[in-house]
N, C-alpha and C positions, 0 to 999 in steps of 0.2 A: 504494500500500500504506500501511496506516495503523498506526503502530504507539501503543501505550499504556505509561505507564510508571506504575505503581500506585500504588509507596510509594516514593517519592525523598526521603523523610526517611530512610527507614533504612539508604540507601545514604553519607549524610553529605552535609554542603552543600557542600562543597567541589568535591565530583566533577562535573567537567564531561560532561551528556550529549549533549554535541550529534555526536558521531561515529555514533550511533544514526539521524540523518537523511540519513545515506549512502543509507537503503533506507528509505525513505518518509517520509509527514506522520508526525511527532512531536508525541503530548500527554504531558505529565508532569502526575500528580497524585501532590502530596506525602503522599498515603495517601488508601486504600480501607478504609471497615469492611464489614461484611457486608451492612448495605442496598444501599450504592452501588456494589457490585461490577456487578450487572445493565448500569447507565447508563453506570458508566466502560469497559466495556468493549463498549460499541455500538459497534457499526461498527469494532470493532478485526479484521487479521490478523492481528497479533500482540501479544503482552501478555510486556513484561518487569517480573518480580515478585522480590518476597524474601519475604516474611512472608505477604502476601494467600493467603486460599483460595480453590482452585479446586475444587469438586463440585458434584452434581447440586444440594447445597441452596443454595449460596452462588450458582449461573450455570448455574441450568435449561434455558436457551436460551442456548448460544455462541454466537449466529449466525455472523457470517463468521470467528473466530478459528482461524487456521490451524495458528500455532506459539505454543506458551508455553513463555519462556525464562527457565531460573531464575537471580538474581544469589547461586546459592549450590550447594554441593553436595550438602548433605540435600534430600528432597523429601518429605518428610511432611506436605507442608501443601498438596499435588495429589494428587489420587484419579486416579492410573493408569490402571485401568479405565475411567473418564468421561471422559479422553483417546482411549482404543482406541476405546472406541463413539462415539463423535463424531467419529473420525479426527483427532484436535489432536497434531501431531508435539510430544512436549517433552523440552526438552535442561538440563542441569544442566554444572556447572563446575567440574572435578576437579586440585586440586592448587593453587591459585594462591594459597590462604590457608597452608599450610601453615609457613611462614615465619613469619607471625606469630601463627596460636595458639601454636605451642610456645613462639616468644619470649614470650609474657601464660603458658603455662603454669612456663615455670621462673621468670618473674619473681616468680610467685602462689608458688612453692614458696621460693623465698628468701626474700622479704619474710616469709612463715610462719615458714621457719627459722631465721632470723637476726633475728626480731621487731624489722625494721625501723620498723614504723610508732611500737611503743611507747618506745625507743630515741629518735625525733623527737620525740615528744611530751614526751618528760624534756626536752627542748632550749629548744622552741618554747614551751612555757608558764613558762620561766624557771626552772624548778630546779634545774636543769643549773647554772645560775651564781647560783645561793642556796648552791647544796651546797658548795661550796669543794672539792671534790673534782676532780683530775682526769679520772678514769676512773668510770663508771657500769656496772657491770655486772648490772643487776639488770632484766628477766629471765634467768634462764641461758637461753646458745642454745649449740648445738652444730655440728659440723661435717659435713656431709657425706659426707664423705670418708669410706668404707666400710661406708656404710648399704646398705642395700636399696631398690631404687627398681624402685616393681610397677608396669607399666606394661599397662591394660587396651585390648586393640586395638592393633594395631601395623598402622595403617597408615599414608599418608606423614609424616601428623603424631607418629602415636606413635613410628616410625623414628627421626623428627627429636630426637625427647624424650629417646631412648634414647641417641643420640648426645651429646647433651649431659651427659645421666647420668653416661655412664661417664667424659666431659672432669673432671665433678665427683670423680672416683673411685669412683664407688657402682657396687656390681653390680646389673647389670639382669633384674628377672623376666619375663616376658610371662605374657598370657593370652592369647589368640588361636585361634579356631578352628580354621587351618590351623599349625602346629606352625612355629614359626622357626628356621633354621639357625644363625642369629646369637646368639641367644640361649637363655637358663635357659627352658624351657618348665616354665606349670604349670597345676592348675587354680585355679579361681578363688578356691575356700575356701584353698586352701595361699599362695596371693600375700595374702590378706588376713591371713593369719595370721603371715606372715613378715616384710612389709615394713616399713620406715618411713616410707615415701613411696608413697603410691599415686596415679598421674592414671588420668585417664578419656578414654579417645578411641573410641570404641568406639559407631557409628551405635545409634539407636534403633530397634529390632525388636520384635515378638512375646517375642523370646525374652533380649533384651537391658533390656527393662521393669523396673524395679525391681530390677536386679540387684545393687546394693549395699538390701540392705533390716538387718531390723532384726536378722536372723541373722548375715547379713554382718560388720552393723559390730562384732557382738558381739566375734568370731574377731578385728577387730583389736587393736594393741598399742594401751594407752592413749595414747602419745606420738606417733602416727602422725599426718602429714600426709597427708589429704585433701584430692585437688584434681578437679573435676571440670569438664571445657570440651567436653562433648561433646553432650547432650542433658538436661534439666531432669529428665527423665522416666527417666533412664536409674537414679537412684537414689531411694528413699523418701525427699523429701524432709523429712517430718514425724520419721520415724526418725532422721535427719542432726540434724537439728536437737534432737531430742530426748539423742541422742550427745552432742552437744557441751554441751547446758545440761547434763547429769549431768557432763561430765567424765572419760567415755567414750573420747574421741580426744582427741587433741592440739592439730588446727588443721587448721581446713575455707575453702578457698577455692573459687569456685565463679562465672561465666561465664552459665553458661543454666540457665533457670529452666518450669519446669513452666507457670506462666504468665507474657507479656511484653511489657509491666511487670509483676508481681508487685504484688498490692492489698493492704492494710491487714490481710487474715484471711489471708496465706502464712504457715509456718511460721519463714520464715525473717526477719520482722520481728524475733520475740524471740531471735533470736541476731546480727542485723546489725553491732549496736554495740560488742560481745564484742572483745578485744585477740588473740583469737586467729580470729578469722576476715575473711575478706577477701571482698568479694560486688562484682565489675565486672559493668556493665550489658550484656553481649552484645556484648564489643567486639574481642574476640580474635582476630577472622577480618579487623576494619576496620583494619588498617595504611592508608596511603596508596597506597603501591608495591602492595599486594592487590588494593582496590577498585579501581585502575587496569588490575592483572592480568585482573579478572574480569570485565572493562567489554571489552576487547579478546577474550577468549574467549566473550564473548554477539558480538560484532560477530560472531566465526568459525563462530559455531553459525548466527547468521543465513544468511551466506555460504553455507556447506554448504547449509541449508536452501535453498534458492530455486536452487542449481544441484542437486536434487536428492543431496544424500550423506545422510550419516546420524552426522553429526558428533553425539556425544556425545547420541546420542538413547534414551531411557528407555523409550519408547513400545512399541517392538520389539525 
């Protein structure tokens, strides 16, 4: 059996994959673009991916690929259907990052709130010890402690969010399709119009597209933190960005991006540099202890797979 490993750059270098050669010849290529998808995946029966596409345009001919296993839990970037018609079993990986998006999500909401970065930068470019002053308080930042924290999607990770929320003292909103026991249920206009803190955890759908758009951010409070780690797409990123150069909201951090890398003409160029926004490279799922998690849960989707089960399979 031969298995292919796509894009091992984005899995990080650190990560040892040789447990993956338990069940057959192992190639790692450090990344597939859409030409070389066809040829890396010759002769492959399996293909473990993160970012790479899989459709009829990208791999017309799958020849022998049996199973494709994803090193993630969204699958938006496999065409489902062109798995069923070709018979390609594929499995995804549920729960093993959740630990460290939240940890990147309240770190992106403190650092916002508590204007860590500009706070260092009085420091580090020496004003701090020109000023003769002890204490520097200038930005005002505030406390948390009995804000409103609107939490869109509640699942293991927005659970997790919410749980730290409320350690923070803030009452927590939800949106969420199916109604939570745990929590303030609301819609979606009322959490943006209530909160002070809104994250994003909330998969990319039909019907989850652009759901923070230009309506959206209107309803919210000027002062509001915006944080968003769940899909690029999931908010107008041009409206985001147009929010924050008016001065619209208060402070936008944000994770993923509509396109990734993000080129030269994103919107989000002319807001990057801004003291109140914070823009991490898509890294909130790569803790160490995750990538290792998600690396042992492909070996077990493997395992399933080949004694026939149906571990964590998308297909069916």
């Amino acid at each position: 059996m031969k298995i292919s490993v796509l894009d091992s750059l984005t899995l990080g270098g650190d990560l040892d994959l040789s447990p993956l050669k338990k069940y057959g010849e192992l190639k790692i290529y450090s990344s597939t673009d859409t030409e070389e998808t066809p040829s890396h995946c010759m002769d492959s029966d399996i293909l473990v991916i993160n970012k790479v596409k899989i459709n009829e345009n990208t791999l017309p001919d799958p020849g022998k690929v049996k199973l494709i296993c994803l090193f993630a839990t969204g699958f938006d970037n496999v065409d489902i259907n062109y798995c069923q018609k070709h018979s390609i079993a594929l499995c995804n990986v549920v729960g093993y990052s959740t630990d460290s998006v939240a940890q990147l999500t309240c770190a992106l909401v403190l650092n916002l709130s508590c204007r860590i970065s500009e706070f260092s930068d009085h420091v580090t470019s020496g004003d701090y010890t020109k000023g003769g002053v002890a204490n520097y308080l200038v930005p005002v930042y505030n406390e948390l402690m009995g804000k409103k924290w609107g939490i869109i999607g509640l699942g293991n990770i927005g659970k997790r969010v919410a749980k730290v929320a409320e350690a923070f003292g803030c009452k927590v909103l939800v949106n969420k399709r199916t109604p939570s026991d745990e929590y303030e249920n609301t819609d979606i206009d009322t959490l943006c119009k209530e909160s002070d803190i809104i994250t994003i955890h909330t998969p990319l759908t039909d019907e989850t597209r652009h759901l923070i758009d230009e309506k959206r951010l209107s309803l919210m409070k000027k002062n509001v933190i915006l944080v968003n780690v769940a899909r690029g797409l999931v908010t107008d990123e041009g409206a985001v960005a147009k929010a924050v150069k008016e001065g619209r909201i208060g402070a936008f951090g944000c994770d993923v991006f509509s396109t990734e890398p993000f080129g030269n003409d994103h919107p989000f160029t002319e807001i990057m540099h801004l003291p109140n926004v914070c823009l991490t490279p898509h890294m909130a799922w790569g803790a160490y202890e995750a990538r290792m998690r998600c690396l042992d849960e492909i070996c077990k989707n493997i395992e399933s797979f080949i004694t026939h089960g149906t571990r964590n399979r998308l297909d069916i």
